[in-house]
VOGU-3710 file (C-alpha; in Angstrom, 3 decimals, decimal comma):
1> xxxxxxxxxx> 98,639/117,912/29,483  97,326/120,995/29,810  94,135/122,268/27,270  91,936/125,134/27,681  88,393/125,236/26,951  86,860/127,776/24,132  85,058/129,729/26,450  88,154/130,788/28,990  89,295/133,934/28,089  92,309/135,247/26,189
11> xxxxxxxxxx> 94,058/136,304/29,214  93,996/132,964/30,274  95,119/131,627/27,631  98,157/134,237/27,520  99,125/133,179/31,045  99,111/129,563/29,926  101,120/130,037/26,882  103,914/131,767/28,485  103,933/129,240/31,376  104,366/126,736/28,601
21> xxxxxxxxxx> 106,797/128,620/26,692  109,363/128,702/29,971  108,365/124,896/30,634  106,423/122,947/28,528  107,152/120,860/24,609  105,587/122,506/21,548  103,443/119,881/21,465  101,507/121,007/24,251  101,688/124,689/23,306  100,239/123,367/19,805
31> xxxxxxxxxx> 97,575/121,587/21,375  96,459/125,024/23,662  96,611/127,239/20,383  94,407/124,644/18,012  91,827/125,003/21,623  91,428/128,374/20,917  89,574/131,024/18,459  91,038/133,038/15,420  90,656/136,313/17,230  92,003/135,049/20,812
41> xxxxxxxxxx> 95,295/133,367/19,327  95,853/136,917/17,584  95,439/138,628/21,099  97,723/136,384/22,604  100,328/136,901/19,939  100,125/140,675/20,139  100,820/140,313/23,951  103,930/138,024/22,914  107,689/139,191/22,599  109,343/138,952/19,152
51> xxxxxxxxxx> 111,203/135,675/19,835  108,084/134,114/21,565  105,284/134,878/18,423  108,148/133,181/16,270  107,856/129,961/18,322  104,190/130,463/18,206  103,939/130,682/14,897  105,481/128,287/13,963  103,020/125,535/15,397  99,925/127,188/13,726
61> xxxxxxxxxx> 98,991/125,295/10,233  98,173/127,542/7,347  94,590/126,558/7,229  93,784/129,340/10,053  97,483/131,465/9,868  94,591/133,670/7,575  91,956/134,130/9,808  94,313/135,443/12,602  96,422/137,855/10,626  93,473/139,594/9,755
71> xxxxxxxxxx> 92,241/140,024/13,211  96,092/141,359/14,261  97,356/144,936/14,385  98,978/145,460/10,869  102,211/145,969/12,146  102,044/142,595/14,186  100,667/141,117/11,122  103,503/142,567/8,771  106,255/141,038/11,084  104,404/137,664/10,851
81> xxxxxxxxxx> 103,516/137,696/7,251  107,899/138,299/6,833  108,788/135,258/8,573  105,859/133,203/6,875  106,750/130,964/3,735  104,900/131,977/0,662  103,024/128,619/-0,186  101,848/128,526/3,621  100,330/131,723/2,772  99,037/131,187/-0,357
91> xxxxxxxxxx> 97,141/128,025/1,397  96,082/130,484/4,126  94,309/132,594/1,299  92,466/129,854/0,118  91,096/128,704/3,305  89,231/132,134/3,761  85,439/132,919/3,160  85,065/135,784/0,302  85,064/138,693/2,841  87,714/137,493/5,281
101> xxxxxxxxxx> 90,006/136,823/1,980  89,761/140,219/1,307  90,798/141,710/4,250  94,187/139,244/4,703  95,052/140,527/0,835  95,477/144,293/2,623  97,707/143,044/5,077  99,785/141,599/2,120  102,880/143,914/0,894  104,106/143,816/-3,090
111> xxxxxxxxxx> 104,844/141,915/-4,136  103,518/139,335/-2,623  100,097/140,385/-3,242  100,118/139,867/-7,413  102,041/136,691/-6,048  98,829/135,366/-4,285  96,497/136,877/-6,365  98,097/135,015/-9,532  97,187/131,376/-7,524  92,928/132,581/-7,260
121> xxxxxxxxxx> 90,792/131,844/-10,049  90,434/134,673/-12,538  86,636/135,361/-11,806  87,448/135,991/-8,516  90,800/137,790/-8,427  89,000/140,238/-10,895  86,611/141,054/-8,110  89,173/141,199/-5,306  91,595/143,162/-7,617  88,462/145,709/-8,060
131> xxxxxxxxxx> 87,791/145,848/-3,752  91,729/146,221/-3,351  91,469/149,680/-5,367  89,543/151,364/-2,477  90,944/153,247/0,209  91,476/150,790/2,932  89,531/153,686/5,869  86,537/153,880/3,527  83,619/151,916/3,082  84,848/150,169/0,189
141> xxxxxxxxxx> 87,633/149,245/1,897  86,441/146,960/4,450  83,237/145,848/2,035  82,081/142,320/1,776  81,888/141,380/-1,745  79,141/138,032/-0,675  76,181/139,200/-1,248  72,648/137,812/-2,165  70,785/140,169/-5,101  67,332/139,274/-5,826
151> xxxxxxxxxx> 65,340/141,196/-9,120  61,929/143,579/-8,258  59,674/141,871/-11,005  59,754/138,130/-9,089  57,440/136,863/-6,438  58,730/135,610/-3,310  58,436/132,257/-3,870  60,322/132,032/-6,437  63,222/134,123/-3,906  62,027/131,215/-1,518
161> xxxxxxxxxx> 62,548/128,584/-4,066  65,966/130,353/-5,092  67,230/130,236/-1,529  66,147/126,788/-0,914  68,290/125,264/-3,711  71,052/127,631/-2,694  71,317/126,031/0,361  72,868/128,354/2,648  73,363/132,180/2,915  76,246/134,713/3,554
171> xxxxxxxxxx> 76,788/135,520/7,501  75,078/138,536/8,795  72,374/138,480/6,184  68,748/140,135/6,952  67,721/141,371/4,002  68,729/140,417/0,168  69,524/143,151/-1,592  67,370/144,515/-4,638  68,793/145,258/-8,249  67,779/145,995/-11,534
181> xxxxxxxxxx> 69,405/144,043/-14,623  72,722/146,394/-14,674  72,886/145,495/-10,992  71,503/149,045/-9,675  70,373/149,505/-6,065  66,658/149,311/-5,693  65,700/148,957/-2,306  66,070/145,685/0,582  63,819/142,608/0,961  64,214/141,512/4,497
191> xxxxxxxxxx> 64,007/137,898/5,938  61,191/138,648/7,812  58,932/140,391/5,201  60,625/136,772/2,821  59,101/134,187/5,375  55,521/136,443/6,743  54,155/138,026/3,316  52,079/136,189/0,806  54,251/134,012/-1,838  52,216/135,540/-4,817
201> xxxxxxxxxx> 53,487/138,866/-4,098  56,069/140,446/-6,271  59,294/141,573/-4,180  58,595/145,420/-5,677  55,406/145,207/-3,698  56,918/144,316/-0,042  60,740/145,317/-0,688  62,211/148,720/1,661  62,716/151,185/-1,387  63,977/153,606/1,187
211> xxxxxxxxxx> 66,381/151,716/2,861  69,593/153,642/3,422  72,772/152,616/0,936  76,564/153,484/2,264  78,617/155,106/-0,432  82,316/153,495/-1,353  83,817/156,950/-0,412  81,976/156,940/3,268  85,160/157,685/5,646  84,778/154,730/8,265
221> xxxxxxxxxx> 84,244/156,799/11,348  81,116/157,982/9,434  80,147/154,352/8,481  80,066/153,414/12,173  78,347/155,902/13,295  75,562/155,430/10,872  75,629/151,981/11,926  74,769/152,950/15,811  72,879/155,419/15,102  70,155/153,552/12,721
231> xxxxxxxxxx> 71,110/150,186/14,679  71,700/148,998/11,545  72,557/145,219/10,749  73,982/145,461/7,469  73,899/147,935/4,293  74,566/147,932/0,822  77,880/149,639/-0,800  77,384/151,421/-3,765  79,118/153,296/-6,482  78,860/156,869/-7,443
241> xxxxxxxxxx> 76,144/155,815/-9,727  74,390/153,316/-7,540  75,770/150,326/-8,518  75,897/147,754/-5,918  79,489/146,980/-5,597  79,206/144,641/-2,137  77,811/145,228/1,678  78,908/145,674/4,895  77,631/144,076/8,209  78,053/144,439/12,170
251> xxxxxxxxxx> 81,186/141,614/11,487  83,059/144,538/9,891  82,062/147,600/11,453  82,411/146,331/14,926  86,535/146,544/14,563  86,163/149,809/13,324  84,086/150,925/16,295  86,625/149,649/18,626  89,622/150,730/16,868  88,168/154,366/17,129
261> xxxxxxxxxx> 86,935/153,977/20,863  91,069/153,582/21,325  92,172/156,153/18,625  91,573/159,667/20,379  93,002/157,874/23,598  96,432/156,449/21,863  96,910/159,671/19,536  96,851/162,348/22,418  99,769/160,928/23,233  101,395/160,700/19,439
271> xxxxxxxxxx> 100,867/157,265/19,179  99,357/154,895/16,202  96,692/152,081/17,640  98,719/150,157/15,033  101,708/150,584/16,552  103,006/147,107/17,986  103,681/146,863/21,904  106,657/144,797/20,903  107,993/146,275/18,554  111,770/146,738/18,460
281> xxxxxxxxxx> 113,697/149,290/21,214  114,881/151,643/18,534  111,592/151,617/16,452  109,604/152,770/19,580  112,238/155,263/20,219  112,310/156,514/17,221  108,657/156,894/16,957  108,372/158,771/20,601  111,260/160,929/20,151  109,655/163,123/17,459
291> xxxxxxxxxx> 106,397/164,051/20,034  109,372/164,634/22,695  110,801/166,856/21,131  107,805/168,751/19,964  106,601/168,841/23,957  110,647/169,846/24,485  110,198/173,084/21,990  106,991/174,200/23,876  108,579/173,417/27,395  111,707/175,886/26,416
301> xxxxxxxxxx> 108,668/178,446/25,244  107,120/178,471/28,734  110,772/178,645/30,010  112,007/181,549/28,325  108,211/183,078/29,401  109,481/182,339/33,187  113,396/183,842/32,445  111,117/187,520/31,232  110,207/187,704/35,036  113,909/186,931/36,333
311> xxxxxxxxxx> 113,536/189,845/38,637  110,511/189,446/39,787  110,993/185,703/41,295  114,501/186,999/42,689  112,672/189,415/44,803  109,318/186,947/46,049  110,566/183,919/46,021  106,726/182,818/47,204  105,679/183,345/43,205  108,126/180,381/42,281
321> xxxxxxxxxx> 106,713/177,937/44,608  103,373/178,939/43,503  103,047/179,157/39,822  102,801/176,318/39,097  99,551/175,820/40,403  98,445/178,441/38,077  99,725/176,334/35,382  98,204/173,042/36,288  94,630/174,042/37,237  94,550/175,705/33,730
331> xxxxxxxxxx> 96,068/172,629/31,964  93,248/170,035/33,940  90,571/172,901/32,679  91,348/173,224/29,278  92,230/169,139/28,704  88,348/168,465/29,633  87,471/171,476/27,490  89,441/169,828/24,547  88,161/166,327/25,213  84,767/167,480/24,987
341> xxxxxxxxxx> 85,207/169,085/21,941  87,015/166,475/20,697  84,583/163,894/21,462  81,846/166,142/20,208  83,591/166,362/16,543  83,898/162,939/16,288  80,164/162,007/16,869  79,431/164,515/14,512  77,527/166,529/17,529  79,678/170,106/16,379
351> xxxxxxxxxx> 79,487/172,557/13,513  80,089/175,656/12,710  76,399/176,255/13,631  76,658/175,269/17,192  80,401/175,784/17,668  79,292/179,391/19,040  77,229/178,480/21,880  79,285/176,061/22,953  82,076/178,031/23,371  80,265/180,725/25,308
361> xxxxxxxxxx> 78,910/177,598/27,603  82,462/176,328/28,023  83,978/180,022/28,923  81,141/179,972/31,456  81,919/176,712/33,057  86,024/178,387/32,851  84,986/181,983/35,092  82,796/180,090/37,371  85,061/176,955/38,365  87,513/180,045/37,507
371> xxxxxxxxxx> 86,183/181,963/40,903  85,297/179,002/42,842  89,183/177,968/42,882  90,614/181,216/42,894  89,353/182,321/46,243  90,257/179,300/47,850  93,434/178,756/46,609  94,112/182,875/47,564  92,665/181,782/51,017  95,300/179,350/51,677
381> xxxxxxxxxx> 98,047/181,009/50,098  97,342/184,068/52,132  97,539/181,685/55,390  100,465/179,832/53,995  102,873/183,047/53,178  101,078/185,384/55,599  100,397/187,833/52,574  97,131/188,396/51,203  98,095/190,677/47,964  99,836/187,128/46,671
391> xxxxxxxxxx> 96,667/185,037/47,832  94,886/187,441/45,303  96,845/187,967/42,572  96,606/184,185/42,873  93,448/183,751/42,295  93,544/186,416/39,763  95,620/184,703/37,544  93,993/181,344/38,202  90,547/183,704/36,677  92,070/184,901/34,083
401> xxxxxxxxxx> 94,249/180,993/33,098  90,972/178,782/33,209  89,320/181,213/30,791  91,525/181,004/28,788  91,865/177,543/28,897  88,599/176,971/28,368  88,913/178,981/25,322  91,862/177,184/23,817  90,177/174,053/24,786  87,472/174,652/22,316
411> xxxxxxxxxx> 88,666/176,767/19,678  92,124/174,467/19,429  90,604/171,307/18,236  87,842/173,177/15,780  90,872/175,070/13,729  92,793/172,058/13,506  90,046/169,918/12,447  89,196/172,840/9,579  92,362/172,573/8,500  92,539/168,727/7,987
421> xxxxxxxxxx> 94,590/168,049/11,094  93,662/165,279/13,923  92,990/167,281/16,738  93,902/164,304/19,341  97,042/164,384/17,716  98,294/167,986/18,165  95,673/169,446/20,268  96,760/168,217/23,563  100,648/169,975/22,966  99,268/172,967/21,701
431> xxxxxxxxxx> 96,657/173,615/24,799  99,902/172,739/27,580  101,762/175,937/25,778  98,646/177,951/26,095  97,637/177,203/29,319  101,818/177,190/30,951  102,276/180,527/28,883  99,396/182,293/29,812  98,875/181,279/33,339  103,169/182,326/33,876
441> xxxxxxxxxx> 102,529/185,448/32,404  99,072/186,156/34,142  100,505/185,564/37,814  104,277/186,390/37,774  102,631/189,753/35,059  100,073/190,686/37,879  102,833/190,374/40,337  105,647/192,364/38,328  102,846/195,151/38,045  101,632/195,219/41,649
451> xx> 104,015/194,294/44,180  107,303/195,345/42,771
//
């Protein structure tokens, strides 16, 4: 029989399962899946075919179907949620801790949401009905609603006595959270200040009054970067008017960190980190097509910016097999240019009040790798085609591109982000049109001008 331990890896456990699903019974396939962890069956799965997650699925009780749908992709997690019978996931909701409940209720379309929320006491759906109202890429989106409050005006031992018969506290805790009777945000009372001050002491007189609070509206990208730059283990969530409303820990924010460490990456190239792997021939298509076409639009641009200088190429054929390079050193320019940039926007490193000396730094770094380049690619294509006036005009053009790319590469991604745009989305199309267009007209202009 064939088991794998909880510590091997799932990429192991992905070779395993499909060496199981070509050969082996369910029952040993059920007895590798129960082996492993929430979060490495749901890797596995997303690395699955259609047809082979179904057969998966199928062997995976309802006690833990919960905790892996909310660690899939949510269009993984749709497909499985379609094929899943309701009372298997109405059991799967009430298997799951406070905060992991409320993350497998986003996943859930209506209306199978009121569905499940009808079967949870009425306490607690009022609460989860209340978290489900934020946007889902905020802060109060991904909140935990278990939290420990203490009051300012009690001494620690009676906290200590509190926690004692309370037995056991939420995951990630290190500091109970302070509140006034209409449950206002007052400050944190860490663990360690709990268990080293004196137990006479009133929490008001040890408690971190300036401990930072997150509001509900905080975008997520924001949250974790406030998280790595404070090294922060947890914070409280809190209303416009300071109400505590829950609190998020490292647990959550470390998916959101990861899921943006793959965003910029995935949307340069018009995709969605959501987007499933698997996912059916025409929906991937479909999905690719529309970016296709966009790069097919700007491709007939730089075309039609070639067909101006007809002439010219019919006369030197040289400039055809050349251009090109113009093209390309400007595009490899400008795309570090506009990663920078981009990078720089997202850690929040770029505003309008240093946008200016950046740009002058970057149009720097484009004239002198500019010059470097030009005179030796004029150098050898002076040697290659035995005529110097094309080795310069070369290099000319190659000047005159990675400026210019340089400046596209900077400016493209801070309009788009002004204007509410995702610059890894569109800013990696719109820089190949500058730099193609420019760096055809530049070269095959120069050459029109000077050696016709």
């Amino acid at each position: 029989m064939i088991t794998l331990a909880k510590q091997d890896t799932a990429t192991t456990g992905l070779e395993r399962i499909l060496a199981l699903l070509n050969n082996g019974s369910m029952y040993e396939i059920r007895t590798l899946i129960h082996s492993l962890y929430p979060a490495e069956t749901a890797r596995i799965i997303e690395s699955l075919s259609l047809e082979e997650r179904g057969k998966i699925w199928a062997v995976i009780p309802p006690s833990v179907m919960g905790e892996i749908l909310v660690k899939l992709h949510v269009e993984v997690a749709a497909g499985l949620i379609r094929i899943t019978d309701r009372k298997d996931l109405i059991r799967a909701t009430e298997s799951l801790e406070t905060s992991n409940r409320l993350d497998f209720l986003h996943t859930l379309p209506e209306p199978l949401l009121s569905q499940v929320l009808e079967t949870i006491n009425a306490s607690e759906r009022k609460r989860l009905e209340s978290a489900l109202a934020y946007h889902e890429n905020s802060a109060g989106g991904i909140m935990s609603l278990d939290v420990l409050t203490v009051r300012a005006d009690v001494s620690i031992d009676v906290v200590l006595r509190y926690l004692h018969k309370r037995g056991e506290i939420p995951a990630s805790t290190d500091s109970l959270i302070v509140v006034d009777r209409r449950n206002v945000y007052q400050g944190l009372l860490p663990l360690t200040a709990l268990v080293t001050k004196e137990s006479h002491l009133k929490v008001a007189e040890v408690m971190d009054s300036k401990a930072p609070a997150i509001s509900y509206q905080m975008p997520l990208a924001d949250v974790a970067l406030l998280f790595e730059q404070r090294d922060i283990i947890s914070a409280p969530v809190l209303s416009s008017g300071g109400v505590l409303l829950g609190k998020i820990t490292r647990e959550e924010i470390i998916p959101v960190i990861r899921a943006e460490a793959g965003h910029s990456f995935m949307r340069m190239a018009g995709l969605d980190e959501e987007h499933d792997i698997f996912a059916p021939v025409m929906t991937s298509a479909r999905r690719r097509a529309v970016w296709l076409g966009i790069n097919l639009g700007t491709a007939f641009l730089a075309s039609w910016v070639i067909g101006l200088f007809e002439a010219t190429l019919d006369q030197i054929v040289a400039l055809a097999v050349l251009m090109p390079i113009v093209a390309s050193m400007g595009g490899i320019a400008g795309s570090q240019t506009l990663t920078l940039v981009i990078r720089a926007l997202a850690l929040k490193q770029l505003s309008s009040a240093n946008a200016n000396k950046l740009l002058l730094k970057e149009l720097s770094v484009g004239a002198v790798n500019g010059i470097l380049w030009a005179v030796v690619v004029a150098a050898i294509a002076s040697v290659w085609f035995d005529n110097s006036s094309i080795g310069i005009l070369l290099g000319c053009a190659m000047v005159i591109n990675l400026i210019c790319a340089a400046l596209a590469g900077a400016t493209i991604p801070l309009a788009l982000n002004k204007i509410g745009i995702d610059p890894a989305l569109a800013g990696g199309v719109l820089l190949t049109t500058v730099t193609d267009v420019v760096g055809f007209i530049a070269f095959l202009g120069l050459a029109t001008l000077f050696l016709l």
